[in-house]
C-alpha positions in Angstrom: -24.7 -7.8 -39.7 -21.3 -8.7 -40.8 -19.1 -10.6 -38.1 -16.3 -7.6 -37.4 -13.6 -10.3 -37.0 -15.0 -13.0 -39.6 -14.2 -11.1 -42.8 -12.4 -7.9 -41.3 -10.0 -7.8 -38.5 -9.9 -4.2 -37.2 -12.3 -3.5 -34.6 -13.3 -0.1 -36.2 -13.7 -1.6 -39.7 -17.2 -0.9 -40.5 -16.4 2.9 -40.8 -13.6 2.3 -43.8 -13.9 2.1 -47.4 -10.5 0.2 -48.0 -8.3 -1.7 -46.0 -5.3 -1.0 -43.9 -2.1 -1.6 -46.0 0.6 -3.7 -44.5 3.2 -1.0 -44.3 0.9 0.8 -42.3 -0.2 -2.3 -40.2 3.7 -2.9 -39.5 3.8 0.8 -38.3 1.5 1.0 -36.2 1.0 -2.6 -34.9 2.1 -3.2 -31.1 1.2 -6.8 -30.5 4.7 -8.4 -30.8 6.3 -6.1 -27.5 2.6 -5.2 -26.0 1.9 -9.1 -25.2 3.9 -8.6 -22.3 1.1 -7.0 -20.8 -1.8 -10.4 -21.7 -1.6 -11.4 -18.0 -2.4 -8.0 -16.9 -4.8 -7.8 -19.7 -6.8 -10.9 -18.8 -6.8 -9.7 -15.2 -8.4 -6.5 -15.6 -11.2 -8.0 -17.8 -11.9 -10.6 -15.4 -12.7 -8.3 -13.0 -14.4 -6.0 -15.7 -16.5 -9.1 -16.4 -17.4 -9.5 -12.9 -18.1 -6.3 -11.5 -21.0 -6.2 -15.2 -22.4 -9.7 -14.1 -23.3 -7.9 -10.7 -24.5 -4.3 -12.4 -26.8 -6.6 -14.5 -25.2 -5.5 -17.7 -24.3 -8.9 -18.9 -25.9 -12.5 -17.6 -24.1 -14.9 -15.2 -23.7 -17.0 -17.9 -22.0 -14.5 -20.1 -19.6 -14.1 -17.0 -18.7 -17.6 -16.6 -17.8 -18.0 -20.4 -15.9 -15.2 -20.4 -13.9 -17.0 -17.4 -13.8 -20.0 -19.2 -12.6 -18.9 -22.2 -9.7 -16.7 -20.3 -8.9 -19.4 -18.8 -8.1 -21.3 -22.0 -6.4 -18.1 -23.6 -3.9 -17.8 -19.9 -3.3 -21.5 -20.7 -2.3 -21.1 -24.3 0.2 -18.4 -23.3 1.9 -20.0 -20.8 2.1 -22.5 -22.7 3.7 -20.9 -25.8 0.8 -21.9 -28.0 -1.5 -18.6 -28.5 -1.1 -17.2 -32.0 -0.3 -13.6 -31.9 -1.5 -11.8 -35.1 -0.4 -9.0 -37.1 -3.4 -8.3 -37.9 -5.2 -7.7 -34.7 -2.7 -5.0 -33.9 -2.3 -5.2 -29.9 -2.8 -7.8 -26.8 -6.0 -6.4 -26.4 -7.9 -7.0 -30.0 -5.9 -10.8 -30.0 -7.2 -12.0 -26.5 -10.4 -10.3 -27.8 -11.1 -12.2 -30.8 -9.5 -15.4 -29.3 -12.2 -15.2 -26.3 -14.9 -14.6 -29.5 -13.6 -18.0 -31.2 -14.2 -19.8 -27.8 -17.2 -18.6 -26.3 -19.0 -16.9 -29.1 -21.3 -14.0 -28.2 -20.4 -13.8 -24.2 -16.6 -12.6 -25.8 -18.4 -9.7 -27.7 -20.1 -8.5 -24.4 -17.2 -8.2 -22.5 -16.2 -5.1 -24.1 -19.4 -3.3 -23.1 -18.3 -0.1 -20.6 -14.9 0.4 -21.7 -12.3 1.2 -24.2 -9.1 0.0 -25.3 -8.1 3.6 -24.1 -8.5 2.7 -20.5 -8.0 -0.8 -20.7 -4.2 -0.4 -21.6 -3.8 2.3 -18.9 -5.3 0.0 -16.7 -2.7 -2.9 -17.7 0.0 -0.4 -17.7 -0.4 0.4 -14.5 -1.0 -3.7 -13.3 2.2 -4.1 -14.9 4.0 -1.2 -13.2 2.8 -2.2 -10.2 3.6 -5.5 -10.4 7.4 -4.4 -11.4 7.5 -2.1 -8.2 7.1 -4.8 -5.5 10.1 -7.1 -7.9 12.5 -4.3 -8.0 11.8 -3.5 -4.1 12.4 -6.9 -3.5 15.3 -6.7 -5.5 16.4 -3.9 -4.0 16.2 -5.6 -0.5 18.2 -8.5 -1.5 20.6 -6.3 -2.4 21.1 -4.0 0.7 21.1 -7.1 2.5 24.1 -8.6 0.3 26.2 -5.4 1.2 25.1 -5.3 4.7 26.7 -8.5 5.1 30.0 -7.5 3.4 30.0 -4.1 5.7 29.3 -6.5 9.0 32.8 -8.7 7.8 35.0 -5.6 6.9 33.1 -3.2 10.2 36.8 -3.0 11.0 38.7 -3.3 8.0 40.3 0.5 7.3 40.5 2.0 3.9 41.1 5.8 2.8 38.4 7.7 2.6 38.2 10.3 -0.2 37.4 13.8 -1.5 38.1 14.8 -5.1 39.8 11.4 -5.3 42.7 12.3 -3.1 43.0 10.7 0.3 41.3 12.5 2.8 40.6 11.1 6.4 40.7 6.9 6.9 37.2 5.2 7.2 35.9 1.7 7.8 35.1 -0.4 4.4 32.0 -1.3 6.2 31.0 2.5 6.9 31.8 3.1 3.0 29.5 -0.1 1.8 27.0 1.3 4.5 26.9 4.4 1.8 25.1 2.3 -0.9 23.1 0.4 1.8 21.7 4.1 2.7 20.9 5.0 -1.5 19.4 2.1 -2.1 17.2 2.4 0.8 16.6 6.1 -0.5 15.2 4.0 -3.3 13.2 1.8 -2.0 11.4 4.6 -0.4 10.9 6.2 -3.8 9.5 3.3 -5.5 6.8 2.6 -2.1 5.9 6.2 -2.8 5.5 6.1 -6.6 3.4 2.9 -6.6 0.9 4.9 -4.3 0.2 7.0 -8.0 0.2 3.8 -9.8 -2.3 2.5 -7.4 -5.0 3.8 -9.4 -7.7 2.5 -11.3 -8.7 4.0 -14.9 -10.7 1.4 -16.1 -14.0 3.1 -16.2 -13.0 6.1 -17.8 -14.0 4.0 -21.3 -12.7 6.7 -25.0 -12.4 10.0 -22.7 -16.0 11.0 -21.4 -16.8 7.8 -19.1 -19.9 5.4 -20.3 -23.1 5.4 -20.3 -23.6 2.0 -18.7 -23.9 1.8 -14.6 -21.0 0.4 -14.1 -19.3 0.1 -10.4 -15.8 1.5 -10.7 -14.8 1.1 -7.0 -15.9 -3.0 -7.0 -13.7 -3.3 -9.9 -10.8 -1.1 -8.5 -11.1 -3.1 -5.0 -11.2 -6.5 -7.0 -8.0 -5.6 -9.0 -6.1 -4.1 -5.1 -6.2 -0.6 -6.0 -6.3 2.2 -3.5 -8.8 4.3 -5.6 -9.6 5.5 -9.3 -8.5 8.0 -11.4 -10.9 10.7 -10.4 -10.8 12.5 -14.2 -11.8 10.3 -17.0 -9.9 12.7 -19.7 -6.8 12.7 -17.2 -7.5 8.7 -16.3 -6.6 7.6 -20.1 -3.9 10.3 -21.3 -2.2 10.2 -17.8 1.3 8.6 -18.2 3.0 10.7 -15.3 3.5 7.3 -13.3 5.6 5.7 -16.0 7.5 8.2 -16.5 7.6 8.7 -12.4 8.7 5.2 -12.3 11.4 5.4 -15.0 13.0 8.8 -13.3 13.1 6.6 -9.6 14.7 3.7 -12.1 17.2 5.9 -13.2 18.2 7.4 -9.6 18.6 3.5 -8.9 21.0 3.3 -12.2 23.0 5.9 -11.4 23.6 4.4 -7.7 24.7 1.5 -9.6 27.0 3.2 -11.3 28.7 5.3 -8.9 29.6 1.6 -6.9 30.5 0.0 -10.2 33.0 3.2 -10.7 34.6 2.6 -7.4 34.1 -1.5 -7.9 36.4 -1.0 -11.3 38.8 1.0 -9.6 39.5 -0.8 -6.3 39.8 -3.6 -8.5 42.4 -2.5 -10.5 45.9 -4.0 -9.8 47.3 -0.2 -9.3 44.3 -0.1 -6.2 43.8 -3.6 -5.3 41.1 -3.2 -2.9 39.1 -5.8 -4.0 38.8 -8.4 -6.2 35.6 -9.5 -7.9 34.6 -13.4 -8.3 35.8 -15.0 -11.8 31.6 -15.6 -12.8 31.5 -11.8 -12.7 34.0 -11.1 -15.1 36.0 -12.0 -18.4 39.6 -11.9 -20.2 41.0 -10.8 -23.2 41.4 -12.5 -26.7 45.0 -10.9 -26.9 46.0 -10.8 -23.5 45.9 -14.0 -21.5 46.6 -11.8 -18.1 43.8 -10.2 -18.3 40.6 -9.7 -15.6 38.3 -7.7 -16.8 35.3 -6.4 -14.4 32.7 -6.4 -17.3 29.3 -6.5 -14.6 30.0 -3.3 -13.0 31.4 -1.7 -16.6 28.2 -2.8 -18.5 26.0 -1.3 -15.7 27.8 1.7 -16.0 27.1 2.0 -19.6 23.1 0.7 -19.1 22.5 3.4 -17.0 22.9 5.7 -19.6 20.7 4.0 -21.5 17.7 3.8 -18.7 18.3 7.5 -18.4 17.4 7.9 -22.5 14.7 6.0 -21.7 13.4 9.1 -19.4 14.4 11.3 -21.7 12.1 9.9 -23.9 9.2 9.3 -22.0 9.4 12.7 -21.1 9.5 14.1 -24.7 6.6 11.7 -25.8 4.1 12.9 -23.2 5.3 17.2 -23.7 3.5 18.0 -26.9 0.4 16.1 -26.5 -3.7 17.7 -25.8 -5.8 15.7 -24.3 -6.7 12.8 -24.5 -5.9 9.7 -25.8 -3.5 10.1 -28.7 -1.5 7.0 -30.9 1.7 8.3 -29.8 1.2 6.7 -26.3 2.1 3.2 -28.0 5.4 4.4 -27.6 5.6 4.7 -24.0 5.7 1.0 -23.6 9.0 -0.5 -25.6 10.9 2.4 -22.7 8.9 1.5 -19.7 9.8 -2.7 -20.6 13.5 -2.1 -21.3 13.5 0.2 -18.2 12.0 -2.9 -16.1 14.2 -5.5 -17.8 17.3 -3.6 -17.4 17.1 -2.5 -13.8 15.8 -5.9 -12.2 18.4 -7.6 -13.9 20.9 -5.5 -12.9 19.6 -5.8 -9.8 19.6 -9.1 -9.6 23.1 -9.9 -10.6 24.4 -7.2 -8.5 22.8 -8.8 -5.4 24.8 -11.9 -6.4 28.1 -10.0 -7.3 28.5 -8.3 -3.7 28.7 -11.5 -2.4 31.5 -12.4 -4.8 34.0 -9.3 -3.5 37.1 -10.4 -1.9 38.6 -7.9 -0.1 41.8 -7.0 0.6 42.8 -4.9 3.6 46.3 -5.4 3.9 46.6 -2.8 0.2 43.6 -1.0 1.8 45.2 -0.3 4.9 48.6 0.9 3.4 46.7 3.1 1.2 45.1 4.9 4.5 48.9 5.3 5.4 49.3 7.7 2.2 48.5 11.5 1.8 48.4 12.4 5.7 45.3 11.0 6.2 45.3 11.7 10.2 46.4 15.0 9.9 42.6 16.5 10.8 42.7 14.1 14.0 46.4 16.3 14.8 44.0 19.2 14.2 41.1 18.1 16.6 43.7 17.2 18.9 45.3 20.5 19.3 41.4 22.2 19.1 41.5 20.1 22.1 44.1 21.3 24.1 43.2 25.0 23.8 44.1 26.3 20.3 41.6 27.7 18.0 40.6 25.8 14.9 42.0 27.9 12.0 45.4 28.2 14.2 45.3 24.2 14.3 45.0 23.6 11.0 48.0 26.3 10.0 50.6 24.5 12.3 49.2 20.8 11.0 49.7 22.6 7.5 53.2 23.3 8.5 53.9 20.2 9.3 52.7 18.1 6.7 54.3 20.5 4.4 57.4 19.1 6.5 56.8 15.3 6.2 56.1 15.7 2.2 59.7 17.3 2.5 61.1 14.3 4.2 58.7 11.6 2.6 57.6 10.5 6.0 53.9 9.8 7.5 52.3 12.6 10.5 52.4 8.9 12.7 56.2 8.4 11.9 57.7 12.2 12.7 59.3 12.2 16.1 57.4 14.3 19.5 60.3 17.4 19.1 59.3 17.3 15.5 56.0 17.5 16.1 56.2 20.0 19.0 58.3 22.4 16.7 54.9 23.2 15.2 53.1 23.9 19.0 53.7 23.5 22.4 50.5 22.1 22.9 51.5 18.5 21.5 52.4 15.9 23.9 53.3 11.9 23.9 49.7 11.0 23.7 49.3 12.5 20.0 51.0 9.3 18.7 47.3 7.2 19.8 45.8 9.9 17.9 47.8 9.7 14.8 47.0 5.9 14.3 44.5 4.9 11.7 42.5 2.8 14.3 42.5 5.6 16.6 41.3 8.0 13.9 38.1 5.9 13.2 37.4 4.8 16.3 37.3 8.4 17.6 34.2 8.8 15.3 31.9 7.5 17.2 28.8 9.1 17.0 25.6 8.2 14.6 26.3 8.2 11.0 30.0 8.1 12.2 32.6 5.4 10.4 33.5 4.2 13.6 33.6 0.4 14.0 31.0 0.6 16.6 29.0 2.9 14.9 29.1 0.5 11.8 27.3 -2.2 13.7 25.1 0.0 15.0 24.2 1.0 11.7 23.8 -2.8 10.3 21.6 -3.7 13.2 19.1 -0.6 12.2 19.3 -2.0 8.7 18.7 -5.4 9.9 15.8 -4.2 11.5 14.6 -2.7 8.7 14.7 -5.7 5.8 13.1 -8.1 8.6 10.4 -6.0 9.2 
């Protein structure tokens, strides 16, 4: 019988009268961005290797060749010196006939109980898997980078906003404590997805399962996952935990980019909140002045591109029957990009949030603008006896006044202030101070400075343990 890989290289080539022609090889051939996954590869079929030496479907010996000869192939990739081939279509047919040219028939064997159909679902989800813990990691390092920059600014006062107007003053540390809490969000998203990633299809073979007695739990326990896919049809056509993994990418994308929009505005000379280090950004080639906060802008514009990529997963997988079908090649270019953009981004962020400088003498005087005490004038007179909707008519009034006069609430006089109740005495001026106005907060989740350490020590807590 003719060697299937001595004359022809297609696995299936037996059943074909001609040849596949090169356009079509080009077309559908995945080796050249699926070889990404030969680590994951090998692994699975090392423990699909071991769990048949120990159901008696292949020899000992057969088993230790095929370790051998992985061994070789792991070595030749790290190494930059496996030949990828055209030819052979994907990782899995390459490392396939590679093991075949180094240990002959045990190679041939190893294929016996399963399909390329779970095999790449079963890499897939190594890979995943393997991306989850990085980007947790990642994830930590960065809440920990901003944790530290909310612990040196826990007093530091800046305007807090609604609908970008000034709106009651806060702490720069309660404000950084913001993205600590979304990315923490995320973190918890990503533990929960890799649970559904967990999963082992291997097993599950075309669509129908195999024939051979295979022991689908040893294999599943040898590889660290919490169980298999319970369906074989579902266990190779399932892609919901790419796509699960790509939507919690792109919640994490768009965190980023709601800091890097506030990043590129503090930073902005008509702000000047912050400034970012020099590594992080560039200049002009016109304008020599220039400081240009290119990290946070790209991210910005790379989220959009992590959301097409969810976009697309979703619209690959919405059409198709079960089970297997060709067009799931094209859930893997996404999924990679999806991985490479977020841990880098990620990564450099990490390193960028210990690059902020800020500057609280321009935060401060920007508290100072747009009445930003005038609720604390409101609480106060709640206080004193007057009903809430009075309160906030007479404060009304008399902001409406100090626009008039271009003066702050903190800088009108006590007969001014009385002329709009009774109520106020000489103790309103302790309430109409910025530091007084946070400080007052005090309560959980409050932006009080005491609060804010409170806060970092529960966050402390919770990346030590």
């Amino acid at each position: 019988m003719t060697d299937q890989f001595s004359k022809k290289s297609e696995a299936w080539s037996a059943r074909f009268n001609e040849p596949v022609s090169d356009l079509v090889k080009r077309y559908t051939a995945s080796v050249f961005f699926d070889n990404r996954l030969a680590k994951a590869d090998i692994q699975g079929s090392l423990a699909h290797a071991e769990m048949l030496a120990a159901q008696g479907i292949i020899s000992a010996a057969d088993r230790a060749e095929i370790e051998r000869g992985m061994a070789q192939i792991l070595a030749e990739i790290e190494a930059g010196k496996f030949e990828w081939l055209l030819d052979l279509e994907d990782v899995h047919l390459n490392i396939e006939k590679r093991l075949t040219e180094l240990v002959g028939d045990a190679g041939k064997r190893l294929h016996t109980g399963r399909s390329r159909n779970d095999q790449v679902a079963t890499d897939i989800r190594l890979y995943v898997r393997s991306a989850i813990d990085d980007v947790v990691g990642l994830l930590g390092a960065l809440r920990g980078a901003l944790t530290d920059l909310a612990e040196k600014n826990a007093d530091t006062i800046m305007p807090g906003f609604t609908h970008m107007q000034v709106a009651q003053p806060i702490t720069f540390g309660h404000h950084m404590l913001a993205y600590v809490e979304m990315f923490g969000r995320d973190v918890e998203r990503m533990q929960d997805c890799r649970k559904r990633v967990n999963r082992l299809p291997l097993g599950a073979a075309a669509l129908a399962g195999t024939t051979f007695p295979i022991d689908r739990l040893r294999v599943a326990a040898t590889l660290g996952f919490d169980d298999v896919c319970h369906n074989s049809l579902d266990a190779v056509s399932d892609r919901d935990f790419a796509i699960e993994f790509t939507a919690a990418a792109a919640l994490i994308m768009m965190h980023v980019s709601r800091m890097s929009e506030e990043l590129i505005i503090w930073m902005s000379p008509r702000v000047g909140f912050i400034d970012i280090a020099d590594r992080f950004c560039t200049g002009s080639s016109i304008m020599p002045q220039k400081k240009n906060p290119d990290v946070p802008e790209l991210a910005r514009g790379k989220t959009g591109r992590v959301y097409g990529h969810l976009t697309g997963l979703l619209t690959l997988m919405k059409g198709q029957p079960l089970a297997y079908n060709k067009d799931n090649q094209e859930d893997k270019e996404p999924l990679f990009d999806t991985v490479d953009t977020l841990v880098d981004t990620l990564r450099i962020f990490a390193d960028m949030a210990g690059g902020i400088t800020v500057k609280p003498d321009n935060m401060r005087a920007a508290a100072l603008q747009g009445y930003a005490t005038a609720t604390d004038l409101a609480d106060y007179l709640v206080k004193k006896g007057l009903p809430f909707r009075d309160a906030h008519e007479a404060v009304a009034h008399a902001v409406r006044a100090c626009d008039d006069l271009k003066i702050d609430l903190s800088e009108m006089s006590l007969e001014q202030l009385r002329a709009y109740s009774p109520l106020i005495g000489d103790d309103v001026f302790a309430v109409l101070t910025l530091e007084g106005s946070v400080a007052a907060r005090d309560h959980v989740g409050g932006t009080a400075p005491n609060q804010v350490r409170k806060a970092i020590a529960r966050v402390r807590s919770q990346l030590e343990g």
